[in-house]
C-alpha positions as CSV (number, residue, x, y, z in Angstrom):
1,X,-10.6,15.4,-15.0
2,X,-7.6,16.0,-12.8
3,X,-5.8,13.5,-10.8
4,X,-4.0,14.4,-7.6
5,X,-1.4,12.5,-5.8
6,X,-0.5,12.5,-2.6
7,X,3.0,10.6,-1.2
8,X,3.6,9.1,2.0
9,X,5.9,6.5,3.4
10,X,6.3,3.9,5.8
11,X,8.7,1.4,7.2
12,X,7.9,-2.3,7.8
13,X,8.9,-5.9,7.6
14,X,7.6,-8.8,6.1
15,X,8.6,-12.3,4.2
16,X,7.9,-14.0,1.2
17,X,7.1,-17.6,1.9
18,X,4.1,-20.1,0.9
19,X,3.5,-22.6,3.8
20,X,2.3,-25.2,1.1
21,X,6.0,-25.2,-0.7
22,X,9.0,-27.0,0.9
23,X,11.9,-24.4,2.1
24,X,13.7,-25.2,-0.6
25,X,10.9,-24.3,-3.1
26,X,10.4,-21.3,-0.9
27,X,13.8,-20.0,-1.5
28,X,14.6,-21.2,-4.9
29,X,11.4,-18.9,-6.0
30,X,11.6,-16.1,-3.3
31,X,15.2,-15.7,-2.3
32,X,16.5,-13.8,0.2
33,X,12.7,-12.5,1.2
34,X,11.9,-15.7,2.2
35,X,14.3,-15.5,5.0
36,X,13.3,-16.6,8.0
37,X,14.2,-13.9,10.2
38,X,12.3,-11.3,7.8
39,X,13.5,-8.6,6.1
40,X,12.3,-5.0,6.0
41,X,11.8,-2.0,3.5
42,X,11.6,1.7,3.1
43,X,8.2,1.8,1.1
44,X,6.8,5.0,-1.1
45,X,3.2,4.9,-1.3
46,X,1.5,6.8,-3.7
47,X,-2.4,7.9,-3.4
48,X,-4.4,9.0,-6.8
49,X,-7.5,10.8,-6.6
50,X,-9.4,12.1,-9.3
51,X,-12.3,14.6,-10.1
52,X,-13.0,18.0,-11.2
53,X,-11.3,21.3,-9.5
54,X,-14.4,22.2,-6.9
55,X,-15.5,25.9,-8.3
56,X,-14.8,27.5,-4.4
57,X,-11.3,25.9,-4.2
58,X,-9.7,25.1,-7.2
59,X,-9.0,22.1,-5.2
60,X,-10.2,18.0,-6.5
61,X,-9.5,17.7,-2.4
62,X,-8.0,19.5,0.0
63,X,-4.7,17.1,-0.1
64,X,-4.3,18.0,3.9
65,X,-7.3,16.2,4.5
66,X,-6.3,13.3,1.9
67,X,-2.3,13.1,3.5
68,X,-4.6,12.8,7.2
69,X,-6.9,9.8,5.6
70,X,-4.0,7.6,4.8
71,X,-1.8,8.3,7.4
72,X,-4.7,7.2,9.9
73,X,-5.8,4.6,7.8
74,X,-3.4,3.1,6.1
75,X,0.4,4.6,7.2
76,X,-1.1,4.1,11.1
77,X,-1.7,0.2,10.7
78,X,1.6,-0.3,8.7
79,X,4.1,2.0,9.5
80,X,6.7,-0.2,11.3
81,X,5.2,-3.3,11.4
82,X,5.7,-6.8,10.3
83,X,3.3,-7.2,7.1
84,X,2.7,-10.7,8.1
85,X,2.0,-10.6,11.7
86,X,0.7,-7.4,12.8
87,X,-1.6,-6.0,10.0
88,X,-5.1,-7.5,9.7
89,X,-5.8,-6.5,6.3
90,X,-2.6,-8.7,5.8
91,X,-3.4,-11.7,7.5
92,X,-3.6,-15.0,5.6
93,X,-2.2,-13.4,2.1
94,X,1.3,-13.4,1.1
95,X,2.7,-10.6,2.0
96,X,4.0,-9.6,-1.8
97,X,3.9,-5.8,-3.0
98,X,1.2,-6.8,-5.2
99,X,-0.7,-8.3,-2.7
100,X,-0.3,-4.8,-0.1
101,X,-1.1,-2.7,-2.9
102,X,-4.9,-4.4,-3.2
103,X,-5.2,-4.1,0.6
104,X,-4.3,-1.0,0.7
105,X,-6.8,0.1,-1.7
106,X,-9.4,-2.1,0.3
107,X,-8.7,-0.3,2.9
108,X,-8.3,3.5,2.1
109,X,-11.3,3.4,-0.6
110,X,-14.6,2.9,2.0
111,X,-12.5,5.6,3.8
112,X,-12.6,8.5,1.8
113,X,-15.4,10.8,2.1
114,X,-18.4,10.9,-0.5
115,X,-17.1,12.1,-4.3
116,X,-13.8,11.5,-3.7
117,X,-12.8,9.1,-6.1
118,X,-9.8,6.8,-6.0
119,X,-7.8,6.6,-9.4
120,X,-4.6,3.9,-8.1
121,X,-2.4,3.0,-5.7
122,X,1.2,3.2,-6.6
123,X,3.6,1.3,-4.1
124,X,7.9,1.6,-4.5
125,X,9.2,-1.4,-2.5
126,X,12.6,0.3,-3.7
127,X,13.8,2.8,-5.8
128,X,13.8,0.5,-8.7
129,X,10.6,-2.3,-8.2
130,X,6.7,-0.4,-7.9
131,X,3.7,-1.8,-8.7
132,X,0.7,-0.3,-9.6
133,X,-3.2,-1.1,-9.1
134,X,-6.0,0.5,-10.0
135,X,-8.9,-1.0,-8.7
136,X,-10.8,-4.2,-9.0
């Protein structure tokens, strides 16, 4: 089995904040990202396939087709866009890395043609905080 990554990034905006908790609570657990007037990030996304080198190719995918997949399915919706307002597979969840990492998955996995098989989703909100997610 080989797994293939492909990398792409995006810009967009977004806060932290639970309409249930006070603003105090909100920013006593969120910080800064619960600021009011948003705040925005330089994200890394990371695409994993996996599968067997096809015998014609060499290839698990041809990662031009993959890069052209999530750009128009994923980078399209988010690139440059507030997380919380203007993404529908967004809507109604905090807008947490965690939380865009499933979506994005939700979204790019019905996506991807027949035997392509998606391995994880690895998301840098900065050079030094990622998460990871690997399916449900």
């Amino acid at each position: 089995m080989i797994y293939l990554t492909r990398l792409e990034q995006f810009n967009a905006a977004h806060q932290l904040y639970n309409s249930d908790w006070s603003a105090a609570k909100n920013e006593e657990v969120f910080g800064k990202c619960a600021n009011k007037n948003w705040h925005g990030h330089n994200y890394d996304l990371f695409v994993t396939i996996k599968g067997d080198p096809h015998p014609d190719t060499g290839f698990v995918f041809d990662v031009k087709k993959l890069s052209k997949i999530i750009r128009e399915h994923i980078v399209s919706k988010i690139d440059h866009k507030n997380l919380n307002m203007d993404v529908d597979f967004m809507r109604g969840k905090l807008c947490s890395t965690e939380n865009l990492a499933i979506g994005i998955w939700n979204e790019l996995s019905p996506n991807l043609p027949n035997g392509v098989l998606l391995h994880s989703i690895k998301l840098y909100e900065t050079p030094r905080v990622f998460v990871e997610y690997f399916g449900g």
